[in-house]
N, C-alpha and C positions, 0 to 999 in steps of 0.2 A: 567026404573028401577033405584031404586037409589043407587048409590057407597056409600059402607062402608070402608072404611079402617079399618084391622086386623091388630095392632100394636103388633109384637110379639117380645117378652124381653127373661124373665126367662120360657116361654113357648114352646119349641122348640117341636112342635109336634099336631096330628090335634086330638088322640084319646082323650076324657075327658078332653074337653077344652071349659068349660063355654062360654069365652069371643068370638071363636069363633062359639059356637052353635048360640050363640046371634046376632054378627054379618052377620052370613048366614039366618037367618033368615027375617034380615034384610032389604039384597036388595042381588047386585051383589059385592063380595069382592075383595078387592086390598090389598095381603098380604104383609106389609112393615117390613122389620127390617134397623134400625137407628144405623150405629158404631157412638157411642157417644164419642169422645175424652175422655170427665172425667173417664170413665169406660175401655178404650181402653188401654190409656197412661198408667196406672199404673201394666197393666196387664202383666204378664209374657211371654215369648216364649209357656209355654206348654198349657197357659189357651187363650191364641188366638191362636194356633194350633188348637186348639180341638174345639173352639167357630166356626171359618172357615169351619171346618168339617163339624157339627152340622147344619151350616147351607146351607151347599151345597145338604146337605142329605134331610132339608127339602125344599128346593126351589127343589131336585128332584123329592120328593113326590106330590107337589103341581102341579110343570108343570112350575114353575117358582116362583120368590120372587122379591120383589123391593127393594133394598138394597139403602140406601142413609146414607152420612157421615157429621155430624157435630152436633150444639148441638139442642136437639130435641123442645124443644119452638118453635124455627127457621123451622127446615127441617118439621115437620109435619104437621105445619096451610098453608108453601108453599103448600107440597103436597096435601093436602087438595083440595086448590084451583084448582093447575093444573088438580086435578080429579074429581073434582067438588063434591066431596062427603059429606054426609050429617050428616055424624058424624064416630065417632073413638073409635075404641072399645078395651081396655084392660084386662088383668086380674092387680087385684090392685096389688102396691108393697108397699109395707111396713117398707124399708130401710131409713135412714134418707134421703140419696140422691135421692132415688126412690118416697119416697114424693117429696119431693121439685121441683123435676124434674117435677111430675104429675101435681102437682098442678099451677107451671106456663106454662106447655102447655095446662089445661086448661084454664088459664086466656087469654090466645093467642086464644087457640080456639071461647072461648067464644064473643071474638070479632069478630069473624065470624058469628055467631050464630050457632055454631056447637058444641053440647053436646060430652063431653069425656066420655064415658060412661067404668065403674069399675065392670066386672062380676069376681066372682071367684077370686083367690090366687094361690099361690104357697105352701098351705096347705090346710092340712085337716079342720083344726079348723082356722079359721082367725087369726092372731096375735089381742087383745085388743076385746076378743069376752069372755074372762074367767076373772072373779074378782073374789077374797076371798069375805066371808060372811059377812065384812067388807066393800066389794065396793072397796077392793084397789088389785091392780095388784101383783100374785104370786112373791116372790121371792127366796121362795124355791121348788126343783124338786118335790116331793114325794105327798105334796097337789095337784100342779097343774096338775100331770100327774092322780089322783084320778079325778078331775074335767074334765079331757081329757076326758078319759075315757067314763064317766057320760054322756059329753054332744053329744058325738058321731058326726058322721060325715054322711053327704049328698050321695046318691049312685052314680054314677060314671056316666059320659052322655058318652054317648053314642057317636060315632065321625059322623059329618054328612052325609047324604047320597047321596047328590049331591050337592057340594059345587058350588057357580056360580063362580068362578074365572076371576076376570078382570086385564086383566097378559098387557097392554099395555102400561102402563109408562114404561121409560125409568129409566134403572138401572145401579148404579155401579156395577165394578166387585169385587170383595170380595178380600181382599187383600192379596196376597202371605206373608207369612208368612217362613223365613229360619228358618229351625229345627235344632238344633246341632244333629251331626251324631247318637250319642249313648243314646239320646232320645226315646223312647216307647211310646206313646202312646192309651188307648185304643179306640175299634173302637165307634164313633158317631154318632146320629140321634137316632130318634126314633125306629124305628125298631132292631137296636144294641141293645137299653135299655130292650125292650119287649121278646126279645132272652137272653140277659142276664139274666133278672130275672127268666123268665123261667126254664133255668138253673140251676138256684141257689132255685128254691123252690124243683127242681124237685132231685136236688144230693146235696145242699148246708145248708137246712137248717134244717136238721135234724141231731141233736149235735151240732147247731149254739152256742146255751147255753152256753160248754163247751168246745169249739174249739176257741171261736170268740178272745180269748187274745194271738193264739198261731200264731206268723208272720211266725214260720216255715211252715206253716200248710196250710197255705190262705185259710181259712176256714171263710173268711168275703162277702161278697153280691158284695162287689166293688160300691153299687150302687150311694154314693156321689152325681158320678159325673152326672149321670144319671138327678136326682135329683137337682143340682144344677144348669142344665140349664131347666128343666122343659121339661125333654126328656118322663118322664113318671109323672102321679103327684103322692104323698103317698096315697090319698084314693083310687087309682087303687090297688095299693099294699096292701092297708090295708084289701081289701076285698079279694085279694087271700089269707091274712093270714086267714081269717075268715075261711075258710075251705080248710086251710091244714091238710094234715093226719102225717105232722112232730110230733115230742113229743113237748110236752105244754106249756114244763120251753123253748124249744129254741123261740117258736112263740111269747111267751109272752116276752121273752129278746127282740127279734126285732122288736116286737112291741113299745117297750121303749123307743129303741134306735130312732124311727121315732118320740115319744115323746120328745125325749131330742131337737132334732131338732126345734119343736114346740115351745117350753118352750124358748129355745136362741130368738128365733126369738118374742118371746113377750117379753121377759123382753128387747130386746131392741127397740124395738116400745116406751115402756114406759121411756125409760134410754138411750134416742140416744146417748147423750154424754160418754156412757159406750164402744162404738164403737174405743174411743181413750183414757178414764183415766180411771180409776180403778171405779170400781164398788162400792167397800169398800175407800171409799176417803184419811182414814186414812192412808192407803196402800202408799199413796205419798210420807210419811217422811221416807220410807225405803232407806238407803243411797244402792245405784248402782253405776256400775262401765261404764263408757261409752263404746263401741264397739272398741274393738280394733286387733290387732293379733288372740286375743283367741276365738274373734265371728268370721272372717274371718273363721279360724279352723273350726269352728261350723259347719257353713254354709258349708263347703268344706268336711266333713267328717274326719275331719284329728285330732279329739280331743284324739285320745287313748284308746280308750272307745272302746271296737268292737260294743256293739248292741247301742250306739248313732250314729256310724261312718257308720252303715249298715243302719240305716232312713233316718240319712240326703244325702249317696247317693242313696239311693232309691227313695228320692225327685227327685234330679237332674236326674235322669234317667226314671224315669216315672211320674213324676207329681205326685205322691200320697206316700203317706206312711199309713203304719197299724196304727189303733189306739193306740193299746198300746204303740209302738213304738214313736208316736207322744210325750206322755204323759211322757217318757223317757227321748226324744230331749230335750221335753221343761221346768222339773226339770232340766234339767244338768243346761240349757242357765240359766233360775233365781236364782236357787242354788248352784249350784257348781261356775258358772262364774258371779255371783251376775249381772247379765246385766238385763234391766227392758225388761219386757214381749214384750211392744209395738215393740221392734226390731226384736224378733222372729216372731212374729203373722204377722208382715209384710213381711219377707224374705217367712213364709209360703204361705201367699196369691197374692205371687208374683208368687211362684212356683206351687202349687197345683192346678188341674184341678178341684178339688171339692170345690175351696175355697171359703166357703161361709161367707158372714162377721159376721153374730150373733153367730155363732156354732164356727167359727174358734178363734174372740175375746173373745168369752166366754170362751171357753177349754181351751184357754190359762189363762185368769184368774184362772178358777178353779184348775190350776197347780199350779198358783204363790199363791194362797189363799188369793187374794184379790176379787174374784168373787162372785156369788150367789152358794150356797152347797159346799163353797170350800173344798178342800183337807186342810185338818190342815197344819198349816204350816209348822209345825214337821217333815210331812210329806216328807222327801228329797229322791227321790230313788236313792238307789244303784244299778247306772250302771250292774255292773259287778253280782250282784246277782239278777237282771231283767233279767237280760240275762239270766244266768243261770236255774230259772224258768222257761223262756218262749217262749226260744229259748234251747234246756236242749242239742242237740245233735249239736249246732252251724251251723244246716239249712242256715238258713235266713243269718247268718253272711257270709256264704262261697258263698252265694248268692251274695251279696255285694261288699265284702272288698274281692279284691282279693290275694291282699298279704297273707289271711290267709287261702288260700283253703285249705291246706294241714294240717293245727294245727288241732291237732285232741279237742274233747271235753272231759272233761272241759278247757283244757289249752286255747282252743281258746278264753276264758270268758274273760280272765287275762287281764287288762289295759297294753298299750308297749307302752312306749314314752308318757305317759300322759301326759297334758296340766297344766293340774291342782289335787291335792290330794282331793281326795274326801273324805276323813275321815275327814282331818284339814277345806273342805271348809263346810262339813256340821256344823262343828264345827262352824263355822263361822257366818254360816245363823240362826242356833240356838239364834246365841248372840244377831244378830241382832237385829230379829224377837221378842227378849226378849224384849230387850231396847224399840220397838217398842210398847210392850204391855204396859209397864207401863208406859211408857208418855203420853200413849190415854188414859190411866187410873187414871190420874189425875184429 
């Protein structure tokens, strides 16, 4: 019978998984995951805590996993050989690194004579599967999520029914990982993701609609993270939306929001480069201020701000923060501390267990208003009456920042020890962002 090797990346899981229906059907499988340095090294304590998890859950599932470290060109066409298997089976990735990676372990394989074979995504819709009427690739949400829509998505496979599993090569052991103490993380693997969701359709998403901005409330799915290691894929979820008995406006809101995902993840297929500069290229002549004391602050919670000071330690303490919250953190850091986006978005995907690169560089853009559908640039939030909105009884803060368990609401809203005046720096960003406009307008 002939060995296939199951290359599992952003697929952490055996239900509705294309690449390996394909592979089992194949011959007998040899399930591998590859810690790749380039992907490893820049990661954080909480996003290889949680990867290690992930993967110990599904090497439980299986019966075993062959775990090998280094860069994948190298470790796969070896493997290969040692198992003598007759081809390698993926779901495609779509990331600039995730091509380049693919495409020279198939040019390695290829020297083998052994096909890399690409079932499936880590979406619904393939990234570079929707053009405008035009032939040219969306750059705003609102068409492409109409063309999402339209073009619908493939029914969910099935997981298989007797996998042949060939568990004999020799593996590493998966690396220990030290967790700072005051750390959370939540639980991983598939099974975690399928209980979670469960959950969350079953008590969560009815009022999703109108709860999902409120951090006091955690009235959001969690499911990120779920998602970003490919613990469940979105068309499994999309067909439990398809008949939920929740109300309309919340199924259609998170249906969106699984769109907004989509849409990051195509416009940077087509805009690799938008992964590190600005989207809006003009956006470069904005003068910025380098990192210094006040990003430290940032990073640390310590800017004065109660609901900036409650995301960024709710990063450091569970890997995640709320959305809205997010969009908060990352106005303060480009407008109030004029610091360029690329420092934030990275302190994010150093920290974040969901942090995924087109969704997290993109949001960040669409805060600084150099992105695709930006936020105008006008647009600068007030700290202090974001809080007050959306945190209205100072929940989420007394959650966080412990210094201020006790302030009752509204007082708790109030900046103490501010970093910086938010009045004078919007003032600021204003002028900028002026100046900015008429010289591109020349």
């Amino acid at each position: 019978m002939d060995r296939i090797v199951m290359w599992f990346r952003r697929d952490l899981r055996l239900a509705d998984n294309p690449a390996l229906v394909e592979a089992a059907d194949a011959g007998e499988v040899v399930p591998v995951f590859v810690l790749d340095p380039a992907l490893w090294g820049p990661s954080g304590v909480s996003r290889r805590q949680y990867l290690t998890r992930s993967l110990r859950a599904l090497r439980d599932t299986i019966g075993g996993l062959v775990v090998r470290t280094g860069s994948p060109p190298l470790v796969v066409p070896s493997l290969v050989m040692e198992m003598k298997a007759t081809s390698v089976h993926v779901a495609a990735d779509f990331g600039p690194y995730g091509t380049r990676r693919d495409d020279a372990v198939e040019k390695a394989l290829g020297e083998l004579g052994v096909p890399l074979v690409r079932t499936g995504s880590s979406y619904a819709v393939p990234p570079g599967s929707l053009l405008t009427a035009d032939r040219q690739p969306f750059k705003v949400f609102t068409p492409f999520s109409r063309a999402w829509h339209a073009h619908g998505w493939a029914r969910a496979n099935a997981t298989p029914d007797a996998v042949r599993w060939a568990l004999s090569a020799n593996s590493e052991e998966l690396p220990t990982v030290e967790m700072p103490r005051d750390l959370r993380l939540p639980e991983a693997g598939e099974e975690a993701a399928t209980k979670r969701w469960q959950q969350f359709l079953e008590s969560g998403l009815h009022g999703y609609g109108d709860a999902r901005n409120r951090p006091d409330l955690d009235a959001t799915s969690r499911m990120s993270v779920h998602l970003k290691w490919g613990e469940i894929h979105p068309r499994t979820m999309l067909a439990s939306l398809a008949t939920s008995s929740a109300d309309a406006r919340s199924v259609a809101r998170y249906r969106t929001e699984l769109a907004w995902r989509e849409f990051y993840a195509d416009v940077l297929l087509h805009r690799p480069d938008s992964a590190r500069k600005h989207f809006r290229p003009e956006f470069e002549a904005m003068p910025y201020e380098e990192p210094d004391e006040r990003f430290a602050a940032w990073c640390e919670g310590r800017t004065g701000y109660p609901i900036v000071d409650a995301g960024m330690r709710q990063l450091l303490s569970e890997g995640w923060m709320h959305n809205r919250v997010r969009m908060i953190a990352a106005s303060f850091l480009v407008k109030d501390l004029s610091i360029h986006w690329q420092h934030g978005a990275r302190h994010f995907m150093r920290w974040l267990v969901d942090g995924d690169l087109p969704s997290n560089m993109h949001g960040w853009q669409w805060t600084a208003g150099s992105g695709t559908d930006p936020a105008p640039y006008y647009r600068v939030f007030n700290p202090t009456e974001q809080g007050k909105k959306f945190d209205p009884d100072g929940a989420y803060i007394r959650r966080y920042v412990a210094e201020l368990r006790e302030v009752p609401a509204p007082e708790i809203h109030e900046p103490r020890n501010p970093i910086v005046d938010h009045a004078a720096e919007r003032k600021r960003a204003l002028r900028d962002y002026e100046a900015l406009r008429k010289s591109t307008a020349r």
